[in-house]
Every structure is written in structure tokens, then in C-alpha cells.
C-alpha positions as CSV (number, residue, x, y, z in Angstrom):
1,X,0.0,0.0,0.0
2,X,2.9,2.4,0.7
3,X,5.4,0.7,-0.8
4,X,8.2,0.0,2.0
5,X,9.6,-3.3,3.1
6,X,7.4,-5.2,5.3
7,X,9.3,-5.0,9.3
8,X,8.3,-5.9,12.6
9,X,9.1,-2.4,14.3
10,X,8.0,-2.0,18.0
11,X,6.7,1.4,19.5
12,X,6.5,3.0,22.9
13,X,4.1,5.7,23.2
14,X,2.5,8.0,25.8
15,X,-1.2,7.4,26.7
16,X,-2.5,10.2,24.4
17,X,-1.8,8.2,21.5
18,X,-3.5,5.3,22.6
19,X,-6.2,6.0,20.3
20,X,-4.5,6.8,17.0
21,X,-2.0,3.5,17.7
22,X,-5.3,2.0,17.9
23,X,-7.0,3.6,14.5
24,X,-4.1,2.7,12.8
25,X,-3.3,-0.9,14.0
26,X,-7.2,-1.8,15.2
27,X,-8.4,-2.3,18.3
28,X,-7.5,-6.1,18.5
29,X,-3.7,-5.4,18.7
30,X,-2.3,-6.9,21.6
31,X,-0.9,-3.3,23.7
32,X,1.8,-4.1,26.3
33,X,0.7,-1.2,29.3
34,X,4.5,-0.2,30.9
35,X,3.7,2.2,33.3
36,X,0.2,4.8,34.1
37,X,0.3,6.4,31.5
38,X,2.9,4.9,28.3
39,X,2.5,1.8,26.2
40,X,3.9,-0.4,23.9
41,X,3.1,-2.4,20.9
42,X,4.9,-4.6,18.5
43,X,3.6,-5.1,14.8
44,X,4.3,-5.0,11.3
45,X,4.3,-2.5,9.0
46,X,5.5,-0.9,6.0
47,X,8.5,0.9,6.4
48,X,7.9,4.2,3.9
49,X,8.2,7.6,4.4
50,X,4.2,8.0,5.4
51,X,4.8,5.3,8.4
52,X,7.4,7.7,10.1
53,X,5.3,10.8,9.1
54,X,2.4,9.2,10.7
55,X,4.8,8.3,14.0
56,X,6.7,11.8,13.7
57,X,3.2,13.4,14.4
58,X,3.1,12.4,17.4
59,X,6.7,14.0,18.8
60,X,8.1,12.7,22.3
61,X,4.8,11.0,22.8
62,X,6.0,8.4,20.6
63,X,9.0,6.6,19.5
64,X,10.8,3.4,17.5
65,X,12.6,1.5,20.1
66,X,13.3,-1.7,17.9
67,X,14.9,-2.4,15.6
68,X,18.2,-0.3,15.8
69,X,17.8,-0.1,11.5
70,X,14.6,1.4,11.4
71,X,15.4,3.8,14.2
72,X,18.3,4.8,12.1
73,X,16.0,5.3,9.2
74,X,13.4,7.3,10.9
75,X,16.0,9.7,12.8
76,X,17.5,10.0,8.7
77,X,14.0,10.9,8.0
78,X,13.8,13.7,10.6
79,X,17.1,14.8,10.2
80,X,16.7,15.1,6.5
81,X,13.6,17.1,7.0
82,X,15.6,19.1,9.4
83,X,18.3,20.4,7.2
84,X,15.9,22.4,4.8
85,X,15.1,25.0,8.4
């Protein structure tokens, strides 16, 4: 649909995403609660420049934290959105 690789990428977020991780993934996905108010969730996805658009939205409320490649890629993505400011 986007045209990226298929990876399994896992996310920690803050509890005001809940909703949008939710909308995006469905409501069936498995959410891992790791402390009041953050969460995390491991899935698939398509690794393309809307997926880290759709997680840069969010700013410190959500992040990549596996695996180490695609972190790489999205901080490239910022950073190359960055330079152009």
C-alpha cells in the first residue's frame, strides 16, 4: 500500500496516543501497558516515508525503540527534513 519493506518495528508511546495506535493498527492489537500512562506495541508495518510521518506526528509521545535499522531510518527521515530549516 505504501510501498516499503514489510518489518516488525515496536513502539512505545505515551497514553494520548493510545487512540491513534489503535485507529491505525485496530483495536485487537495486543498493547503491552508499561507504566500509568505509556505503552507499547509490536507489529508489522511498512517501512515508507508515510509510516514515520504518521509516528513523527506524534513527537516525544512516541517513538521506535526496535529495531536499531529502522530507528536509524526514521532519525535520517527527521534529520533530513531538518536540514531544509
Amino acid at each position: 500500500m505504501y510501498s516499503g519493506r514489510e518489518e516488525t518495528v515496536t513502539l512505545e508511546f505515551a497514553a494520548p496516543a493510545l487512540g491513534a495506535v489503535y485507529d491505525k493498527f485496530g483495536e485487537s492489537t495486543p498493547v503491552e501497558q508499561t507504566g500509568p500512562n505509556t505503552g507499547r506495541l509490536t507489529h508489522q508495518v511498512e517501512i515508507s516515508s508515510t509510516f514515520f510521518s504518521w509516528g513523527a506526528q506524534f513527537g516525544s509521545d512516541m517513538k521506535i525503540t526496535a529495531p536499531q535499522a529502522v530507528k536509524e531510518e526514521f532519525k535520517a527521515f527527521l534529520e533530513s527534513i531538518l536540514k531544509d530549516y
